[in-house]
N, C-alpha and C positions, 0 to 999 in steps of 0.2 A: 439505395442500400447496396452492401457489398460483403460477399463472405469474411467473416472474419478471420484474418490468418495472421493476429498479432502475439508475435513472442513467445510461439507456444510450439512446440516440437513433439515430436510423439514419445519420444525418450522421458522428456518434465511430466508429461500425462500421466503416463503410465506409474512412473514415480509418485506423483502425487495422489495421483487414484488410491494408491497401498495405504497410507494414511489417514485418508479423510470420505473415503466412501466405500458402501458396501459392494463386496466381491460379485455380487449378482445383480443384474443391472435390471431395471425397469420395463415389463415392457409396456413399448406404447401403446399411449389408448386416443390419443390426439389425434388430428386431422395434419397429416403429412407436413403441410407448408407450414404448419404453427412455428413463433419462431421469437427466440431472445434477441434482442437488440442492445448493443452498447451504442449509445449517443456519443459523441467525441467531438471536438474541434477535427480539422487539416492537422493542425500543429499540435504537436504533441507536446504538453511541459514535461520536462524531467522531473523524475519523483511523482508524479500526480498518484491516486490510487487506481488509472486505467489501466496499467499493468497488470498489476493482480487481481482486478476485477475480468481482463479478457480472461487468461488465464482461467479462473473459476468458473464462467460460463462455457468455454472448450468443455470443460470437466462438465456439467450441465449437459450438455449434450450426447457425453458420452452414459454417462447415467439414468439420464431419462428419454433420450431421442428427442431432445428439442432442439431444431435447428438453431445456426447461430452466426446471428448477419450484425454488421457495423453500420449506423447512420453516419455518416460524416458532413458537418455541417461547417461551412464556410466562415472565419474567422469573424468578418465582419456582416453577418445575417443579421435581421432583424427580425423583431418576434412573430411576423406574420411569415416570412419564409421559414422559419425552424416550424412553428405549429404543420404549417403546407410541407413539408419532409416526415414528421411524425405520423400525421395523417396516410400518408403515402406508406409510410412503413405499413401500419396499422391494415391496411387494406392488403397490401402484400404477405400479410399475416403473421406479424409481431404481436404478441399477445404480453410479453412481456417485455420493457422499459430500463433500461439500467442506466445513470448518469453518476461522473463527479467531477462538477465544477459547478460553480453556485449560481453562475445564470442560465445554465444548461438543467440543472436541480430545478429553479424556478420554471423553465419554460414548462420541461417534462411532466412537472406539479400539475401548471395550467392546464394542460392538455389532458391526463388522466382524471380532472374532476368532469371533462366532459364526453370522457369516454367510460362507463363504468366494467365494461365485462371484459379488462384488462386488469393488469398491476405495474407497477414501477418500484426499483428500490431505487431512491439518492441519498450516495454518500455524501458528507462532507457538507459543508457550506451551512450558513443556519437553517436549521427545521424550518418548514414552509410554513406561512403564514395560512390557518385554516384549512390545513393540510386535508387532504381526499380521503377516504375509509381506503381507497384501491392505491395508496401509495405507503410505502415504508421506506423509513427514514432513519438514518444512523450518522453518528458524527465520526469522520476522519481525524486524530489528535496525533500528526505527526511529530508535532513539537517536545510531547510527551515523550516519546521514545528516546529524541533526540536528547531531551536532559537525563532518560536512564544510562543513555549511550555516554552524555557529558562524566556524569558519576562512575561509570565505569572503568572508561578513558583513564582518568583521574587514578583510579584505585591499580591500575595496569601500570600506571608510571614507572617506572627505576628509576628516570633519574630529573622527577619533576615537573617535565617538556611534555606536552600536545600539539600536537599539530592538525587542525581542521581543514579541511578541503572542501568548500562547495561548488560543485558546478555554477558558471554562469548561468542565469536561469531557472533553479529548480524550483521547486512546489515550494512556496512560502519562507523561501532562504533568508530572510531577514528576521524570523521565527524561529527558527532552526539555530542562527546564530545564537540568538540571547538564550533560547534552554538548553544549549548545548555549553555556553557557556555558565550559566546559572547550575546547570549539575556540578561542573567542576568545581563550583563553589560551594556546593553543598555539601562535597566528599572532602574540600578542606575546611570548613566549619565544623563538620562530625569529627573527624580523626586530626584534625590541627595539621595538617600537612599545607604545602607551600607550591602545589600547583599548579604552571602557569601553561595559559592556550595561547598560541600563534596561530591566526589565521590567512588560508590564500584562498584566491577563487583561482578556476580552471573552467577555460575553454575547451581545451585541447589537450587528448592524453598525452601526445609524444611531448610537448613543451612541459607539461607537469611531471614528468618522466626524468625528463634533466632538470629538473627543481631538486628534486626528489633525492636526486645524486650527492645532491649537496647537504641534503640534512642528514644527521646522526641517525646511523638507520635503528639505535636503540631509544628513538622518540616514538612515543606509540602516535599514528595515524587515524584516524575516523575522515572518511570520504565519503560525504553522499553526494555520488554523481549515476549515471547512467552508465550503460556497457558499453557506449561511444568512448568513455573516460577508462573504464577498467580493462577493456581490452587490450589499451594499449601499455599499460602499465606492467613493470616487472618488480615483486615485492619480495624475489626469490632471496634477498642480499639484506634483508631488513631483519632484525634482531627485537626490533618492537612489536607490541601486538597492533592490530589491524583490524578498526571497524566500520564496518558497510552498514548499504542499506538497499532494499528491496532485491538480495542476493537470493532468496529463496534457501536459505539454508534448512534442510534436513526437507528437503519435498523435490529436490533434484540429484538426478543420478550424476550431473555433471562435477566436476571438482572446483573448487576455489583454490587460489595461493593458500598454503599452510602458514603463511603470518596471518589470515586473517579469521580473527576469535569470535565474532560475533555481528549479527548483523539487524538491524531495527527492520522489524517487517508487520505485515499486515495480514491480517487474518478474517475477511471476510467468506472465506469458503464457504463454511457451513449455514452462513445466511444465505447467500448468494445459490445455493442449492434449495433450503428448503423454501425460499421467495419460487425458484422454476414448478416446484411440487406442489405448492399451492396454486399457480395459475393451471396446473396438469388436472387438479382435483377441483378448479372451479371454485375457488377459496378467494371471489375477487376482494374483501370488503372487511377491516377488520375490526372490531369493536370490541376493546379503544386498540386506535390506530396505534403503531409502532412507532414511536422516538425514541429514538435511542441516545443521550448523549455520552454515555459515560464509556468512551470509547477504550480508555486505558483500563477502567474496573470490569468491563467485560470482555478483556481478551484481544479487541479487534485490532491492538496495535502493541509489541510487547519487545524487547532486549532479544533475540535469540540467540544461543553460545552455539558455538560448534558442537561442542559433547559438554560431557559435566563434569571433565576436568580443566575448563576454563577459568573458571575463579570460585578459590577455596571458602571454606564453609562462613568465614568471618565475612567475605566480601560480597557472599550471596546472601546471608543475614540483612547486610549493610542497605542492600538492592532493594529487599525488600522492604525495611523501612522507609527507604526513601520511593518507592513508590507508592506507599501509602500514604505517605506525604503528598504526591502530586493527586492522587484518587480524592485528598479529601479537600481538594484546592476546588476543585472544579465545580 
């Protein structure tokens, strides 16, 4: 194990603290070492939901006094060396489990049915077969977004043109693709309009940077890449709108380019705190257990605008349609 010190700065904290937790913090009643654990690969995927799951356990910490340490386990592990890491946390005083990748969900599963006076949340991946009373389970629905983000893109047009960007690599970018595309098609089936996506992938910001040059900066953009990819980018000269994703919009003090309108995010916060408060209050076991699938009808993954002069009353009407559309697919 190792302190976790992912993506998270004290500036986004404290920002994000104002929103989503009470002004007076907890105090502890635990035993000092007790401590939250994020499970992770070495390698990080782009897009995964490990970003804003560190991010909300920092917050955990700061609100209840539970430490907060990283497992890192080695890409190619097998299920007796992650169990033999888990166990190890466990004994170094992890009482609490956090995973999202679906064989890392499964292992963490395995392990909490035979450890009871802990808890685990895992994102993402399918709910565990015969899942533990000490586990809670929610589904990740990136895809979802991505076709709000599709439909949006669409409705932003002037003059038609989308242009997608996904990083080489990201969380389920072949998923991403078709309900990204599939939104646009749905904003031109509703309103009879005519358009059309162009997609690239991108390695690297500076090369996607002089792509970038060349296209009509009145094409609106949607890029899910990582800060590796946005940092290097300059959207100052772009006349289209601009959407992201996992930007943290309206929970950081930090700024974004003013092209960019909207950004697909994730919103486990508030589980992700009361899962710490229950392992605080000994709440190991729950009857009936937590699945959560409906990750878009409860919030945990949603369109987020800059402000609410983003898209006019017709277009947010529109949005929401069509998200009730994707809520009742599922």
């Amino acid at each position: 194990m190792k302190p976790l010190a992912i993506f998270v700065g004290a500036s986004l904290l404290v920002a994000s603290l104002s929103g989503c937790a009470s002004s007076t913090n907890e105090t502890p009643t635990h035993k000092a070492k007790t401590s939250s654990c994020l499970v992770t690969y070495k390698s990080d995927v782009p897009g995964s939901p490990v970003k804003q799951l560190a991010n909300d356990l920092v917050e955990a910490k700061v609100v209840y006094g539970l430490n907060v340490k990283e497992v890192v386990v080695p890409n190619n592990s097998g299920s007796s060396e992650i169990q033999s890491l888990l166990f190890s946390s466990l004994q170094g005083g992890c009482a609490y489990f956090l995973s999202a990748e679906d064989r890392l969900n499964t292992e963490v599963s395995l392990f909490a049915a035979k450890h009871q006076f802990m808890v685990a949340l895992t994102v993402g991946g399918y709910s565990p077969a015969n899942q533990p009373a000490n586990v809670r389970w929610v589904a990740d629905d990136l895809k979802s977004g991505a076709a709000l983000a599709g439909f949006a893109a669409a409705a932003k047009a002037t003059n038609g043109r989308v242009l997608l960007v996904i990083q080489d690599g990201y969380f389920n970018s072949d998923e991403l693709n078709k309900a990204f595309r599939a939104g646009v098609g749905a904003f031109n089936e509703k309103t009879a309009a005519q358009v059309s996506v162009t997609k690239l992938s991108a390695s690297d910001g500076i090369a996607l940077q002089q792509r970038l040059t060349k296209v009509d900066g009145e094409v609106v953009l949607a890029l899910f890449a990582d800060n590796s990819i946005w940092k290097k980018l300059d959207l100052s000269s772009r006349t289209g709108a601009v959407f992201g994703s996992d930007l943290q919009l309206g929970n950081s003090i930090g700024t974004v380019d003013r092209a960019v309108v909207a950004s697909v995010e994730r919103n486990y916060n508030a589980l992700v705190l009361r899962v710490a408060k229950d392992v605080l209050d000994k709440n190991f076991a729950l009857d009936p257990v937590l699945m959560d699938p409906l990750a878009l009808a409860n919030g945990y993954i949603e369109l987020r605008p800059l402000d609410d002069t983003v898209f006019d009353g017709t277009t947010t009407a529109l949005l929401e349609e069509y998200k009730a559309v994707l809520v009742a697919q599922k």
